[in-house]
Each structure stands twice: as C-alpha cells, then as structure tokens.
N, C-alpha and C positions, 0 to 999 in steps of 0.2 A: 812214118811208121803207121800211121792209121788210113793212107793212101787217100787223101785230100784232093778232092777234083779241081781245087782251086788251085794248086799247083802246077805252074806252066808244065808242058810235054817236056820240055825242055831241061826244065830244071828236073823232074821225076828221074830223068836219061843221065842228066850228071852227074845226080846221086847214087843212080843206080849201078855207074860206070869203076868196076871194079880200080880204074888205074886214079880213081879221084877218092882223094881223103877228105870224109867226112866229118866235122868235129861239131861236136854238141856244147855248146858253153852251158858249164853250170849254173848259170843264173838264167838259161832256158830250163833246167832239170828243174828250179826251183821255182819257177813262174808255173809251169808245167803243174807240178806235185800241185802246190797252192789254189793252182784253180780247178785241180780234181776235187781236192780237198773240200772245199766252197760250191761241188755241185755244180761249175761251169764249167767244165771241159771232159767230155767222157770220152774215155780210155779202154784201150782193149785190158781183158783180164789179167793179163801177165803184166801189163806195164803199170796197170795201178796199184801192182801190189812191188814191184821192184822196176822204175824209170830205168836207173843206170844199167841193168844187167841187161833190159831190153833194149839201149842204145845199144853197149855194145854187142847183143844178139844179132842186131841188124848190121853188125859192121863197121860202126860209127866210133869216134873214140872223144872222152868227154874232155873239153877245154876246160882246166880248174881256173880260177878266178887271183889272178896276184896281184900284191900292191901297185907294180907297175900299170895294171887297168883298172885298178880301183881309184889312185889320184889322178888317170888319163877321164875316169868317168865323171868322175867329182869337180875337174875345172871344164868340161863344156858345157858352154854356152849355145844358144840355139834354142830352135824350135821343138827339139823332144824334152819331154818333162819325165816319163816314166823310166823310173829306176832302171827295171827290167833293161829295155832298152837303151837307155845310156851307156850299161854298161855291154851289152851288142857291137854297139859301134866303137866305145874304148878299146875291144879285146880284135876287130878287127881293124881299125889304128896298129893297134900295138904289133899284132902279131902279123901285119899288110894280107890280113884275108879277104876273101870276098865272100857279100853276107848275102844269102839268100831269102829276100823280104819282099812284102808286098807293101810296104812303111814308106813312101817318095819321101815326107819329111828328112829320112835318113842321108837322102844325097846332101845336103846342106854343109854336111862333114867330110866331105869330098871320099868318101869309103867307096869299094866296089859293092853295090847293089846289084844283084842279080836278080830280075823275076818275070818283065812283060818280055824283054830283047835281053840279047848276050851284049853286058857291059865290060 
C-alpha cells in the first residue's frame, strides 16, 4: 500500500495481479494501527485514519483472526517470539496460504514463504 521498494518485483506483480486474492490478517491491521500509533510507522493519510477501508480500497480483503489460529498460534514452538507474527504463520498453517515475508526464521514452520524466489 505504501509501495515499499523492499519488496521483490515479484511479489509487487502478484499482488498486483488482479486473478491473486490478496488477504490482510487482522493482527497485520493491528500491528499496523499500533505502530502508527507509537510514531513508528508512517502511513499515507487515508490509511491512518481508517486501515481496513484502505485494505479493502486497494483490493485486498481482511483475514479475521479465529480460535482455530489463535490455539494453532499459542502451541508453536520455535524461533519466532513475537505475537504479531506467531499468529501470521498460525493463520497460514490453518488456512494452507502462502505468507509473503522477509522473516527466514518463519520457514521453520514449514509455511509457504514468499519474498527473495517463488516458493
């Protein structure tokens, strides 16, 4: 949304790829909000005053958060620690997505990582 030059060519083209569904997990919306909030993440004007209506402005539609990925986030084990992302890799466990991340720690959980190569 903010067009991040970190982001492979690649993955920019997939996202931008009308026949690929894009989905926003909520506890991105809420990592997101929280570190606007805190003055570490600046945001365009429309999306720091309403995240989810510019998710789906852009197209994207938001993955809510269910019990089913909240006890899939709460029992792994491994090398990620932060909440945040626990529950990332829970919701693509659960839901067999592929996460689009610059996080290597996250292969640990055998999840589809997408970010330097197509996994």
């Amino acid at each position: 949304m903010v067009g991040d030059s970190k982001l492979p060519a690649f993955a920019r083209e997939l996202i931008a790829d009308e026949d690929t569904a894009v989905l926003v997990s909520a506890a991105s919306v809420w990592e997101i909000v929280t570190k606007h909030r805190l003055g570490r993440l600046p945001l365009p004007a429309e999306a720091a005053v309403d995240l989810i209506q510019a998710v789906h402005a852009e197209g994207f539609e938001v993955l809510s958060i269910n019990a089913d990925h909240a006890q899939t986030a709460g029992r792994l084990r491994g090398p990620v620690g932060d909440p945040f992302d626990r529950m990332l890799i829970a919701q693509a466990l659960e839901e067999r997505l592929a996460l689009i991340s610059n996080e290597r720690p996250f292969d640990a959980y055998g999840i589809t990582r997408l970010w330097s190569t197509r996994r």
